[in-house]
N, C-alpha and C positions, 0 to 999 in steps of 0.2 A: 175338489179336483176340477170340477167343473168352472167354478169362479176362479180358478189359475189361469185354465183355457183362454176362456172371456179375458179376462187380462190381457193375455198373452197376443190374441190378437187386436185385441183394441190397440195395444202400442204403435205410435205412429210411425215406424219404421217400418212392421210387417206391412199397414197397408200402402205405404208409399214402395213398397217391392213390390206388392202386388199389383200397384197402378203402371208402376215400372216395367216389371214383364207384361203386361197387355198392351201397352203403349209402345214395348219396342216390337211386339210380336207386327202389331199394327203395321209401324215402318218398314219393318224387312221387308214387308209385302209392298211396299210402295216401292222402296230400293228395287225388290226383284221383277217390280214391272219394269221400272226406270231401264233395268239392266237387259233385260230379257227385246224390252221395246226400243231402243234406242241402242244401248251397244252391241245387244250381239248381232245384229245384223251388219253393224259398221264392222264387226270383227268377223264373222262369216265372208263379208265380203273381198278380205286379204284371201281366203282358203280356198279360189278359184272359181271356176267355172260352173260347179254343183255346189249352188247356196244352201241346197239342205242340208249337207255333210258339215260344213264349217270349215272350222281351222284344224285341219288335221289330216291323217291319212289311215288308209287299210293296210294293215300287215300285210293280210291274207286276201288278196285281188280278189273280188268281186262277194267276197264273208264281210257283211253288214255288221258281222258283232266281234271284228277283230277291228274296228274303226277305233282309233286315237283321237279324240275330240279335246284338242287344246284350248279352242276356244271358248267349249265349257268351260274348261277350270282358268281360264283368263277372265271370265264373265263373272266366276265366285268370287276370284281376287279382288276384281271392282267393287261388286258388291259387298265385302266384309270391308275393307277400305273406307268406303263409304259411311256405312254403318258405324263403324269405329271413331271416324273424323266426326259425325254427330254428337257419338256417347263423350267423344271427348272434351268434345267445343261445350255442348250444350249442360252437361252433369260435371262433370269433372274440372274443369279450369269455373266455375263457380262456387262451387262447395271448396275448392282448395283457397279461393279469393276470401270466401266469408270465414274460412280456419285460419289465414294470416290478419284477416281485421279482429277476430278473437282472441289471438294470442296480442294484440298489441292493445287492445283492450278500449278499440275501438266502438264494439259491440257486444254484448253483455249474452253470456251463456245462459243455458238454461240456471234456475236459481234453485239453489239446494234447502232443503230446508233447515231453521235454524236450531241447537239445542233445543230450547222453548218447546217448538213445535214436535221434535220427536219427543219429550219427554209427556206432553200433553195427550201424543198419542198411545205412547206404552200406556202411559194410565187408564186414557179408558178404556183399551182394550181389557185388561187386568181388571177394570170394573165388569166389564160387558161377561168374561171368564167368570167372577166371582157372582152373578145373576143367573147366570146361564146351570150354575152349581145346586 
């Protein structure tokens, strides 16, 4: 069970997800400075006179927690935006580029292995079974 495990995460897919989630966890963080540092204040600044408030309004006159902050959520839009144009450009229209040179058989898939080699393997596993008896 354990040598499944080991397997399981040795495949190059798990750790390329896992370099994947830490590397975009990284970016968001840079995105949400980017956003935080640089647009909301350019969009705070449409929302009047009290730059602390933003882009928005109070329902309830002079109730801080009945405040509408649009400019918040115009600030996340940026920033998923953002983020999204990256995962797109830089992940996605590559791997789609190197899937149509593989179908056209410009670039050689991974190699499977041949009869030969799986029947070489059942054997000696089947020897390694019949020692192991």
């Amino acid at each position: 069970m354990l040598k499944g495990f080991k397997d399981f995460l040795m495949r190059g897919n798990v750790i390329d997800l896992a370099v994947a989630v830490i590397i975009g966890v990284a970016f968001t963080a840079i995105v949400t400075a980017f956003t935080d540092g640089l647009i909301k204040p350019l969009i705070n600044a449409l929302g009047g006179s009290d730059a602390g408030q933003g882009l928005g309004f109070e329902i309830l006159g002079g109730n801080q927690s009945t405040f509408m902050n649009f400019g918040l959520v115009i600030n996340a839009a940026i920033n998923f935006l953002i983020v999204a144009a990256i995962v797109y450009f830089v992940i996605v229209l590559p791997v789609k580029h190197v899937q149509e040179r593989r179908k056209r058989g410009e670039e050689a898939g991974p190699a499977e292995p041949t009869d030969v080699e799986l029947l070489a393997e059942i054997r000696d596993l089947l020897r390694a079974q019949q020692q192991n008896r």
